[in-house]
N, C-alpha and C positions, 0 to 999 in steps of 0.2 A: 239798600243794604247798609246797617250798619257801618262808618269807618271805610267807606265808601272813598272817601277821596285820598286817604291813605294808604288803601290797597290801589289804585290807581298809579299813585306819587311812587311807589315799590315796584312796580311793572312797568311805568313809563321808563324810569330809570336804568334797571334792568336792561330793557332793549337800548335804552340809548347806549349805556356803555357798551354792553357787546356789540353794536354793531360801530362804538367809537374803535375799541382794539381787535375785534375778529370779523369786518363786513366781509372783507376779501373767501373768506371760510366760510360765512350767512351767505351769500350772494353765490358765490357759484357750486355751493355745497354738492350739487348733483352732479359738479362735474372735477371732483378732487378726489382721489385714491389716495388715504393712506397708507404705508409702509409698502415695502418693496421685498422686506425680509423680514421675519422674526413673524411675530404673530399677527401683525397688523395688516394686510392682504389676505391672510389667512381667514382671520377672521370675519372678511367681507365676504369672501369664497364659499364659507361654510353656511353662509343666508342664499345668497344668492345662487349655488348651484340645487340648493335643498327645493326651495321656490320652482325651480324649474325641471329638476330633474326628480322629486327623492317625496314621501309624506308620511304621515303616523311620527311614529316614534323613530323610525331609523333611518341614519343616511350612509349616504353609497360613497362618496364622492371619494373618499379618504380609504387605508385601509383595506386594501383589494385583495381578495374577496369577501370580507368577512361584514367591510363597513364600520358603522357603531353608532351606538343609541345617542341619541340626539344631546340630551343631557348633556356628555362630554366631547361637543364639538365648540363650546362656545358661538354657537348662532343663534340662540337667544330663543330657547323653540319655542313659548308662547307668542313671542313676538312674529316668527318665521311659520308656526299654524296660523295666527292673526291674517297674516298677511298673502298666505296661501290660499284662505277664504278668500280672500277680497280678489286677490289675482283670478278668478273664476268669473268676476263681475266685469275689471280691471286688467286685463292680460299684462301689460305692458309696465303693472308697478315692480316685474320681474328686473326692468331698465334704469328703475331709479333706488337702489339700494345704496348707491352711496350719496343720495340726498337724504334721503329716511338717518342715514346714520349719523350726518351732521348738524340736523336738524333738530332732528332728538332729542341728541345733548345743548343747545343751544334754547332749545325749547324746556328742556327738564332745567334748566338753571332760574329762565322766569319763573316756571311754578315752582320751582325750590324758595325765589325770592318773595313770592306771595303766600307762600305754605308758613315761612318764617317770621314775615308780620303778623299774621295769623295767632302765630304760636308766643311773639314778645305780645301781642297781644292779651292773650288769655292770661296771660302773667303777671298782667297789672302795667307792662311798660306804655307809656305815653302814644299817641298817637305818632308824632311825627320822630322819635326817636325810633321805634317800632319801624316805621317804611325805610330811614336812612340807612339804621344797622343790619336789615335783613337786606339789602343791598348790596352792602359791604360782604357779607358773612356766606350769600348764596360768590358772590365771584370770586370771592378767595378760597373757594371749596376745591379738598384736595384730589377733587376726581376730576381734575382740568386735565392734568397729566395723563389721562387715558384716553382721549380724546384720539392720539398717534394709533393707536394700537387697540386696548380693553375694551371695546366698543361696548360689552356686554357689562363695562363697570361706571358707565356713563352717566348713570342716573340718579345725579346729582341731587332729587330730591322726593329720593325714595326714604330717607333716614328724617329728614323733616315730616314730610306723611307719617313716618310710623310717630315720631315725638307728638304731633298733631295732634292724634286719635289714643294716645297713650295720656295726656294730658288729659284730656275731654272724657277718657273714659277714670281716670280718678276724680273730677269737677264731677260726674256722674254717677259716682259712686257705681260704677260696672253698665252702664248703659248697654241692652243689648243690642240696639242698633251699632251701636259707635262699637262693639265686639266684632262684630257681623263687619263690616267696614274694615276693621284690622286684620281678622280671620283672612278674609279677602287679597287684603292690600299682599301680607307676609306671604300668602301661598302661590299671586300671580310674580311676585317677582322672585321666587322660588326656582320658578320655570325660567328666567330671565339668566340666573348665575346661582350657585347653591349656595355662594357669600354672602347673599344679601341672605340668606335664612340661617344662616349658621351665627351673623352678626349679630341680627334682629333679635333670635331666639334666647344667643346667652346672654343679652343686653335686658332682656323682658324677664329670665327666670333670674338675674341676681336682682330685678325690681321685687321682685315677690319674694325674694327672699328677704332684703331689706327690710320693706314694708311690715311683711310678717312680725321678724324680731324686734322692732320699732312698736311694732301693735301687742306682740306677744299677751300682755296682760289685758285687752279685750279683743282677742285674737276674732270672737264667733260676728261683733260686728261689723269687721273686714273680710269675712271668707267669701260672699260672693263678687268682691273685686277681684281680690288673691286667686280664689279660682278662674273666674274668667281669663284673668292675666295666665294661670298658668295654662291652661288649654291653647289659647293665643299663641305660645308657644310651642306647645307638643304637639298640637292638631296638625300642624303643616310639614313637620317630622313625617308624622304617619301619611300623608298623602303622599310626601314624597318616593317615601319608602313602599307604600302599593303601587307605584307608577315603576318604581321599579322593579318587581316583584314580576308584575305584570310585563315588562316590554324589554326586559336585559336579563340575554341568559350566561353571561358573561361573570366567571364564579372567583379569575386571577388576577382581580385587578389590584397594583401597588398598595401595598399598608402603610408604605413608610418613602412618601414621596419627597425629594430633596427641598430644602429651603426656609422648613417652619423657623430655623434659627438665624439663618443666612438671609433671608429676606424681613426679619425684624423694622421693626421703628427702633429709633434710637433717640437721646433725649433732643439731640440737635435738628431731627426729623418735627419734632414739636413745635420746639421753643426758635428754632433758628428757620432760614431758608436761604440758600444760595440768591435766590431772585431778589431778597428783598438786603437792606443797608445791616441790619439784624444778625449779617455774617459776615458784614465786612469789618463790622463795630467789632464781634466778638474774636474774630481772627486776630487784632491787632493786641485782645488783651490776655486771650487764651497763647499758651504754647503751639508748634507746630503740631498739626496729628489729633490737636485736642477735638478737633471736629469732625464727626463723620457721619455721611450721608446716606442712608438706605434706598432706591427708587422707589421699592415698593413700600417703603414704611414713610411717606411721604403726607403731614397729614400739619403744617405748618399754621397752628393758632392766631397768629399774628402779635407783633409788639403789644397793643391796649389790650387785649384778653392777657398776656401773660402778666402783664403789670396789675389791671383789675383784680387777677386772680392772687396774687402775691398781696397785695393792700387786702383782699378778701380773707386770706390766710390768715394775717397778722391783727386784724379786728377779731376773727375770731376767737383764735390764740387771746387776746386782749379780754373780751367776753369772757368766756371762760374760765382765765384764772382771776375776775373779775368775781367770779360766779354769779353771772348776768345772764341774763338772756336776752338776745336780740331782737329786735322789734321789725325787721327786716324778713318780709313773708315770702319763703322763694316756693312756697306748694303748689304743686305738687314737683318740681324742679328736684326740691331737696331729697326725694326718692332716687333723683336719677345717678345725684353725682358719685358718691359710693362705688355701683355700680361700673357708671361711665368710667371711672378710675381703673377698676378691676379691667374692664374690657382693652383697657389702654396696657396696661400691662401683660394683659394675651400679648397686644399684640407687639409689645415688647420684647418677647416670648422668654418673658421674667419666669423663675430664677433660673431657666436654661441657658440665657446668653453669661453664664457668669460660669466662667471657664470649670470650675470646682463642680460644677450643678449638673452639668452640658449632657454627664454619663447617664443620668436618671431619664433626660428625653428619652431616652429607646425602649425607656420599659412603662412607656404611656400608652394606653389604648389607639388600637390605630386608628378610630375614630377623631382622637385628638391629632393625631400624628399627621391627617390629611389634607387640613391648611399649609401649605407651601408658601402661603404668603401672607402672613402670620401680620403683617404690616399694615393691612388691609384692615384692618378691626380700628385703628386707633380715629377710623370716620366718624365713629359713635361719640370719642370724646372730642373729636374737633367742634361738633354743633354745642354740646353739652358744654364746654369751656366757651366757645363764644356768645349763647346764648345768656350766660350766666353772669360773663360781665357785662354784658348789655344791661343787666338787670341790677347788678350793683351802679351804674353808670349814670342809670335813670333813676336810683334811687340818691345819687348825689347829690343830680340835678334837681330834682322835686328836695329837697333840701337847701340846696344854694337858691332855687327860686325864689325861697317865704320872703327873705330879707334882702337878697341881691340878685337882681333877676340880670343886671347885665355880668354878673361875674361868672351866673349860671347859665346865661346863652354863651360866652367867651370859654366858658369851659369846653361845650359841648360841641363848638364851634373845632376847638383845638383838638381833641379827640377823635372826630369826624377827617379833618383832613390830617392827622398822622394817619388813619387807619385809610383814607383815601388815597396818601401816597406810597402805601406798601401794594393797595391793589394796581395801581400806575404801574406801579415798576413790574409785577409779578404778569400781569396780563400781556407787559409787550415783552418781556424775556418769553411766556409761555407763548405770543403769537409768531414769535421769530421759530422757535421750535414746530409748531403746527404748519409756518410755510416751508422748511426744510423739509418736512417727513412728508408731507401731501404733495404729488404728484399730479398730473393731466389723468384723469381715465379715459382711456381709447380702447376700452372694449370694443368698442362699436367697430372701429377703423380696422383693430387686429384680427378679429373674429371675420371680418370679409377678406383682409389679406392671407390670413389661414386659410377660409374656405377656398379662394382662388389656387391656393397652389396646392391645395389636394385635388382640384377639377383636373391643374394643369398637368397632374403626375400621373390621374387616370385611374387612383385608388380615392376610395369614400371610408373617412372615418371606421364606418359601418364595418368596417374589416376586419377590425383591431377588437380585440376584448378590453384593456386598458392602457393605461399609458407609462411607463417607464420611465422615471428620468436621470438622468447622470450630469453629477455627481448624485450618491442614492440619499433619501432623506430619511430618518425615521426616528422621529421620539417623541415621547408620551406615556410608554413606558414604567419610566422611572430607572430603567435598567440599561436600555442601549439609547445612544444618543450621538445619534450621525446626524449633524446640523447641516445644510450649505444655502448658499445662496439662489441655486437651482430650483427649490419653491415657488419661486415668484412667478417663475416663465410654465412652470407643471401648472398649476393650481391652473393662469388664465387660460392652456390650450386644454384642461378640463372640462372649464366652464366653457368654452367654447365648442367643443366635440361632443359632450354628455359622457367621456369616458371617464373612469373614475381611478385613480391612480395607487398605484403597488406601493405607493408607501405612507407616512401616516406622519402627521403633524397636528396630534392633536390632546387630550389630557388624559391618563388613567386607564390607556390602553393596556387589552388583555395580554402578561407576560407570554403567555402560549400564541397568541397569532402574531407578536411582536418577531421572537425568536425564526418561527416561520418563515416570516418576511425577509429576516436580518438573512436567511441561509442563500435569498437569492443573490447573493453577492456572496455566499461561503465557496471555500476551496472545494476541488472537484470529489473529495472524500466526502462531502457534506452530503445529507441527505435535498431533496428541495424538496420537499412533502408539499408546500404549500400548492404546491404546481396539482396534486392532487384533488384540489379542493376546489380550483377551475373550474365554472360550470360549461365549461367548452372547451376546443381547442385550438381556435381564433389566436393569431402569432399577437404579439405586445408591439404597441408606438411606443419606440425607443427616441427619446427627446434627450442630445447631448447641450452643453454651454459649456463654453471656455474649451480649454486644450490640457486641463489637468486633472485626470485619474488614476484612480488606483489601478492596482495591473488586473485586477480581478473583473473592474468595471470595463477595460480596454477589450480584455478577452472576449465581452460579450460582443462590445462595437464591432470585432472584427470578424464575428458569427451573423451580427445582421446586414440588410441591405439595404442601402442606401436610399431614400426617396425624395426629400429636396432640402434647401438649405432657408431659412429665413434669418438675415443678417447675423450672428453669431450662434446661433439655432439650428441643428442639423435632428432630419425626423427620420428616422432607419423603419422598417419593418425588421422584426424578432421572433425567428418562432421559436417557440416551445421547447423546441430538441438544441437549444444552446443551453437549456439547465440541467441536461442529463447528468449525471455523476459516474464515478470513477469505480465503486463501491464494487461491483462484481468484478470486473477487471482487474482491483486491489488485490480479491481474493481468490482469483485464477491465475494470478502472476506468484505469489507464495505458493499456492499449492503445486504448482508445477514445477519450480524452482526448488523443492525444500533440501533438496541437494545440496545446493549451495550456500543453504544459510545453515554460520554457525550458533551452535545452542551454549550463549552466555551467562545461561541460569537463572537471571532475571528478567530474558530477550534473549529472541533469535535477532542478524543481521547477517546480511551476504558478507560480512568483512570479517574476517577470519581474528583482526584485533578488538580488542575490547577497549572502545573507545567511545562508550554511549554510558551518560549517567540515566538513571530511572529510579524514581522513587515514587512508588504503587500506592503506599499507605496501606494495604491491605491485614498490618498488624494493628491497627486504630480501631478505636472502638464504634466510629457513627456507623451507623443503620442503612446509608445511603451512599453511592459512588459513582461516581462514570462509568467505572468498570471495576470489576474484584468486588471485595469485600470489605472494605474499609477506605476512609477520607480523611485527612488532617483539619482538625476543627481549629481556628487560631481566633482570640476576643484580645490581644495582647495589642493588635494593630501594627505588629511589626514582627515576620519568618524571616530568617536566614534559612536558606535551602541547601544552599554550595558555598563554598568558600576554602577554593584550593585552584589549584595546576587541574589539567581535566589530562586524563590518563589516555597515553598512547599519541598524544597531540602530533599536531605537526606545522611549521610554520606557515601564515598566510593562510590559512585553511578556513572558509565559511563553514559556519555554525549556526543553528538554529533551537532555541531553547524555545517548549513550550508545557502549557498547565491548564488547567480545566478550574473553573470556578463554579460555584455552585450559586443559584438565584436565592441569598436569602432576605426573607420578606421583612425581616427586622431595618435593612439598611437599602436605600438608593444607589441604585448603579454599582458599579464591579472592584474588586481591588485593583491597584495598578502595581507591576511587576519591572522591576530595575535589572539590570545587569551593568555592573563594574568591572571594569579589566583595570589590571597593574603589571607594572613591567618588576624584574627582579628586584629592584629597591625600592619597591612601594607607590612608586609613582602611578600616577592613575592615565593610563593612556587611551581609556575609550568609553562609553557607557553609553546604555540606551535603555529606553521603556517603553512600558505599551501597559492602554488603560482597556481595561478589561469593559467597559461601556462603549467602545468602539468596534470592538469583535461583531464581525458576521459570522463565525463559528458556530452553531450552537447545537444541542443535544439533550433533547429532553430538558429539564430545567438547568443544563449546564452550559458552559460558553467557555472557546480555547480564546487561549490569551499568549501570544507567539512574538518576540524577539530575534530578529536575523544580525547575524554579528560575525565580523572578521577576528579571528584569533593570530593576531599578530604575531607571536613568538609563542614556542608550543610551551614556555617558560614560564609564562605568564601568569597571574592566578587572578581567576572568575571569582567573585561574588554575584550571587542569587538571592535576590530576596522580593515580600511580597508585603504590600501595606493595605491596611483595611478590618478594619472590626467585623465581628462576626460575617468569617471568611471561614468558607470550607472549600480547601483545596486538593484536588485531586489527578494524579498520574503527570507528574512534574518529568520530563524529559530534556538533553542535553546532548544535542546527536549532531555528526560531522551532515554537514548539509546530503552529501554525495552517499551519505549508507542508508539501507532502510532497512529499519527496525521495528519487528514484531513483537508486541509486549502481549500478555495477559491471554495468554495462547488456549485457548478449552479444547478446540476439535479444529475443522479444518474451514469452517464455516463464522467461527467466534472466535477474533481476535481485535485486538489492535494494530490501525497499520499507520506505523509514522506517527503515531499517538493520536492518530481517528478511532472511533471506534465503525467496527463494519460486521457488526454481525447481526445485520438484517437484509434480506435479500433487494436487490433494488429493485426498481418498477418499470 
């Protein structure tokens, strides 16, 4: 093979360093767990219970009953069918998933580092600058950082492959092999993460956009690139888009998922890095504040490309008003950077992070709107900016060589180790972070101490339908978002049992089976539909940790029964009938009562004083409501609801203010709702909130959103108010804890009780 001992000198390298800064992570890679919380166990969960329990297109494990298509578990499903075949041959590679996943990425870095010689290769760079800098450029790739967690954003040198085969097919002039090859490449790691196609595709359609206008005036003999290029991109659209057409019947999933602006790169994400000297330099010359960090927009160039790039700028600049042209051949490169620019700026999430701009993000397609991590694109320019000064770098050197060869090896020599000791630094900051997150995995050891103390309790798994855990978990959404810690311990007696758990931790969940879920934790007024949808009626493994829940989660513990404890881990059996509800009981207590409740005009209440605010909206114009005939629509981001004394008070008295929010699809998660108390000279003596994405409440596409408050002196004056853009709220109440109140009264069957609504018969 051609260059032969420089793709060699690229891969020997390669393994030397990694196993110089991560052997500890190479070497017992099959036996380290990452993450304990957040997505990083999760993510191993979501391969490894699929493998063993779950195939096709759907898994079970999450999301109980409904599950979800594979797609948006993050378990990598080509990787997870790959490896589900081979488990048929293989049983036991169901045991080593968390070798496979540090391997992976350890292994996707050499062939990143060879992909990259490869590629300074085809460009004209030197042989031995070519192996050094693809070196440097595959270990300082910003997908090190997911290593803890992204398992599915590991691979490192998928964006080299595509530059590869994107090169070769302009050298080619549309090759269709080398088509065929990228066709390939872009639709297998499709299946891997939808970023690597969402990246790849707008990265390839602003090439052919480029190119075109570049070619415009002999546009006919570039159209069989141009087209190939543009297929290359759309084809893997459409595949995706039949796979789910085909295997997701899931119609409500989030348009406007939190983060495209909030999880940005930022310039100091580029140009700077905490790990490297590059932000201790700039700290000392910059003001305080002037730096700031995004996780996700984490995509750090390094010092010699930003300097290359800046001396690149200013020749240019220099050419140009020169009115010269450069002798410096960067083709087919010079297609990319334009492009690579623009994609940097996505991921910027340019001109929406500029405060003035920020209002127009919401009336983008929610196609665009479905990047949450908008940070993630600026991979495209990290290889395209370091490739580029590789290539100004080597063009220096073959310059300094003609007539100074030692000034040109001293150059390159100096170049090499600056760019050598930002990787120093950045590899053992990143390898101190990979031994902190990586743990022991003792599946093996828990999974037998589980099964012993279910033999020893004389109940089998096999009992249970799914598993419950508390504190309750669930987001994905976009809409409710109950985090805890609690995950880590569900997810492994999961994987352990084959049971598949009542709640969901995972991307783009349907807002209808979310809400569902959210009601098994709602107040005893709440419907629990989901309980419905049960394919049995097998009681739930209730799995508690720690000593702190809500009172709603307490009520259930103390419905189940007990069956044994594993060190802070307590497992109850649950049956079914602790999620009964209150609903007809509600509405045989009113009706037999109605004696006694007085008719307020806008509410009945058993208390003869009028001492309840209600605000129905039912003179508003929207189309849609909780209840009644109308909803307060507010885009202002800021109601006042109340703001007085509350009529008939009385001192010391608990209060309960609550409101109904509507799911709208335009925004992420729910308004959040304040309440201010002030004593008679304005002093502010109490306040509280509650965010409307924490609500277990829910009702059709609506969610209650409830504040419990002492009224200190009946003197006092309440303020109400509620923050959130396009917000529709609906049947705002303000009632003495101890009264019940009947709002939105029709017959004797349809009302409101307590500001629930209950006019469906229960089950």
């Amino acid at each position: 093979m051609k260059h032969f001992r420089g793709a060699i000198l690229a891969v020997i390298l390669t393994i030397g360093l990694l196993f110089l800064y991560y052997s500890p992570q190479i070497v017992n890679a099959d036996h380290i767990a990452y993450g304990q919380s957040g997505d990083g166990y999760k993510n191993y969960y979501t391969i490894a219970y699929y493998l063993k329990y779950d195939s096709g297109a759907h898994f079970s494990g999450m999301n109980y009953p409904y599950g979800e298509n594979v797609m948006f578990t993050d378990n990598q499903p080509v990787i997870s069918w790959t490896l589900k075949a081979a488990s048929k041959v293989f049983p036991s590679i169901s045991n080593h998933i968390h070798g496979y996943i540090g391997l992976a990425f350890f292994l996707s870095v050499v062939i990143s580092s060879f992909l990259l010689f490869k590629i300074l290769l085809q460009l004209g760079v030197s042989e031995i600058n070519s192996a050094l800098a693809a070196v440097l450029i595959a270990m300082m790739a910003p997908q090190f950082s997911r290593l803890d967690a992204h398992f599915s954003l590991e691979y490192t040198c998928y964006i080299p492959l595509i530059f590869l085969l994107l090169i070769k097919l302009f050298k080619t002039n549309g090759s269709l092999r080398i088509f065929f090859y990228l066709l390939f490449t872009l639709i297998f790691f499709s299946f891997i993460h939808l970023y690597y196609l969402a990246m790849a595709s707008l990265f390839i359609l602003l090439i052919v956009l480029t190119h075109a206008v570049s070619k415009f005036g002999e546009i006919k003999k570039h159209i069989r690139l141009i087209s190939l290029l543009s297929l290359a991109a759309i084809i893997p659209f459409a595949v995706v888009k039949l796979f789910f057409i085909l295997t997701d019947s899931v119609n409500d999933r989030p348009k406007a998922p939190w983060g495209f602006i909030e999880s940005r790169s930022t310039w100091a994400d580029i140009f700077l890095s905490p790990f490297s000297f590059s932000n201790d330099l700039m700290n000392k010359l910059l003001p305080p504040g002037a730096i700031e960090y995004h996780w996700e927009g984490t995509g750090y160039i390094g010092l010699i490309a930003t300097v290359a790039l800046l001396c690149a700028l200013v020749i240019s600049l220099k050419f140009i008003l020169a009115k010269r042209k450069s002798d410096f051949n960067l083709y087919p490169l010079n297609y990319f950077i334009i492009p690579a620019i623009i994609v940097l700026l996505f991921a910027m999430a340019f001109p929406f992070n500029i405060h003035r701009f920020e209002k127009y993000y919401e009336r983008m397609p929610s196609a665009f709107k479905q990047f949450r991590a908008s940070g993630r694109f600026n991979w495209v320019f990290y290889y395209t900016a370091t490739i580029l000064s590789v290539l100004i770098i080597d063009g220096l050197f073959k310059k300094l060589f003609i007539n100074r060869k030692i000034w040109a090896y001293s150059f390159v020599l100096g170049i090499y180790s600056v760019w050598f000791i930002e990787v120093n630094m950045m590899s053992n900051r990143r390898e101190e972070i990979l031994k902190s997150s990586g743990t022991e995995a003792t599946e093996n050891k828990e999974s037998e101490v589980l099964a012993k103390a279910f033999i020893q309790s004389g109940i089998s798994p096999k009992k249970f339908q799914a598993i419950m855990p508390l504190p309750f978990f669930l987001n994905g959404s976009e809409k409710i978002y109950l985090i805890t810690d609690a995950s880590y311990k569900a997810l492994k007696a999961s994987l352990y049992t084959g049971l598949p758990i009542t709640c969901g931790q995972m991307s783009r969940t349907s807002l209808s089976q979310t809400l569902k879920m959210a009601n098994l934790l709602g107040d005893d007024l709440t419907r629990k539909d989901v309980i419905k949808d049960y394919p049995n009626t097998k009681p739930l493994l209730l799995i508690t940790e720690d000593n702190s829940f809500l009172p709603a989660e307490q009520k259930l513990i103390d419905k189940a029964r007990f069956l044994f404890a594993i060190n802070n881990e307590k497992y109850y059996e649950l049956p079914l009938s602790a999620f009964s509800d209150t609903i007809d009981a509600a509405k045989n207590y009113f009706v037999s009562n109605k004696n006694i409740f007085t008719n307020h005009g806008d509410y009945y209440s058993n208390d003869t004083l009028n001492n309840t605010i209600v605000k129905s909206f039912d003179g508003s114009a929207q189309s849609y409501a909780i209840f009644g005939n109308g909803a307060f629509y507010s885009n202002t981001g800021l109601e006042y609801f109340y703001d007085n004394t509350l009529p008939n008070a009385k001192d010391s008295a608990p209060y309960e203010i609550s409101m109904w929010f509507n799911s709208d699809n335009r925004v992420a998660a729910y308004p959040v709702i304040y309440i201010v108390q002030y004593d008679s000279t304005g002093k502010e003596v109490g306040k509280g909130e509650r965010d409307g994405k924490f609500s277990t409440n829910a009702f059709n596409k609506w969610v209650r959103g409830q504040i419990d408050f002492t009224l200190y002196n009946k003197k006092n004056k309440i303020t109400v108010l509620g923050t959130g853009k396009h917000t529709t709220y609906d049947e705002v109440m303000i009632r003495p804890k101890n009264v019940t109140v009947i709002t939105q009264f029709k017959n004797d069957s349809t009302f409101m009780f307590n500001n629930y609504p209950v006019y469906r018969a229960g089950y």
